[in-house]
N, C-alpha and C positions, 0 to 999 in steps of 0.2 A: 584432532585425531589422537587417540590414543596410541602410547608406546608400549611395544613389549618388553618385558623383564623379567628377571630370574633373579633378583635380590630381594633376600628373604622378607625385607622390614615395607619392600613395596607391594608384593605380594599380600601379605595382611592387610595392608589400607586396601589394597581391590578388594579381597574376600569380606572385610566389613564394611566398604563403601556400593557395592552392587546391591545387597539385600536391603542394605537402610535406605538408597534412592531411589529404589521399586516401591516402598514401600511408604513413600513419603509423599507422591501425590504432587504437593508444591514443598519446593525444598528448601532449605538455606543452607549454603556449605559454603564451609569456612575452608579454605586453601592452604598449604604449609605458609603459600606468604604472606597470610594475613586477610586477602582477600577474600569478600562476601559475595555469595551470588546469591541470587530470591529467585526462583523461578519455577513457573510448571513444567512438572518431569515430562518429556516429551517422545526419549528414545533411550533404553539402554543395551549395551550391551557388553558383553564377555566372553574370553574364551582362554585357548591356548593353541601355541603351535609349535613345532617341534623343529628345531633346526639342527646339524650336523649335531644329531643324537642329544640336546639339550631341549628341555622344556621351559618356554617362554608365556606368559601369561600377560593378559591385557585387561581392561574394561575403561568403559567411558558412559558418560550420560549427556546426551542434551536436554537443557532446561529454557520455555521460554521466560525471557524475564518480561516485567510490567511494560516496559518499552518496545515490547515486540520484536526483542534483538535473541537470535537465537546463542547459546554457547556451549561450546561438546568439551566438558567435564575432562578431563585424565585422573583415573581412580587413584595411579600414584599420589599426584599432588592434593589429596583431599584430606584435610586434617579432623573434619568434622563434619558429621550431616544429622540436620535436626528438622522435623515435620511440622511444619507453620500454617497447614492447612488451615485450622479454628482462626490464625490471626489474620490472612492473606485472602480466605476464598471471596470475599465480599470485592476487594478490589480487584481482584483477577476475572470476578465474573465482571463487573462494571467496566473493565477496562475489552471485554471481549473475548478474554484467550481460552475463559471455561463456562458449562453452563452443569449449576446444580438442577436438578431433579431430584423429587419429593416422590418416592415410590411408593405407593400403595401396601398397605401390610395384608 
């Protein structure tokens, strides 16, 4: 579950972390503590909410990874998100979690 916040320097990892793992498909993201997650994007989301007159901001992402373990992201702690689709989709479909389709032009 995502946390809300209103410090300035986590605010920025949400606002660059939502649009790069919408936009990643299956993602790799690297964590402030070093940690790696692989997984297909499965849920995001974002917002804001306002509490005794302060604005708080959140996002999160769930990713399946290859083991079929689901894990919900916190955009704070995300140091890096990088789009592995070309290296990953081949095992992701073999393992179940996606299926390509070849659409018709």
């Amino acid at each position: 579950m995502s946390t809300l916040t209103n410090q300035r320097d986590e605010v920025r990892r949400i606002a660059t972390f939502l649009p790069q793992i919408t936009m990643a498909t299956i993602a790799k993201v690297e964590l402030l503590d070093g940690q790696i997650i692989v997984g297909v994007v499965r849920n995001v989301r974002g917002g804001n909410r306002i509490e005794d007159h302060r604005t708080y901001y959140y996002g999160e992402a769930t990713l399946e990874t290859l083991d079929g373990k689901s894990v919900t992201i916190d955009g704070r702690e995300v140091k890096a998100v990088e789009r592995v689709w070309d290296e990953q989709k081949d095992a992701f479909e073999k393992a179940g979690l996606i299926i390509t389709v070849d659409l018709p032009e």
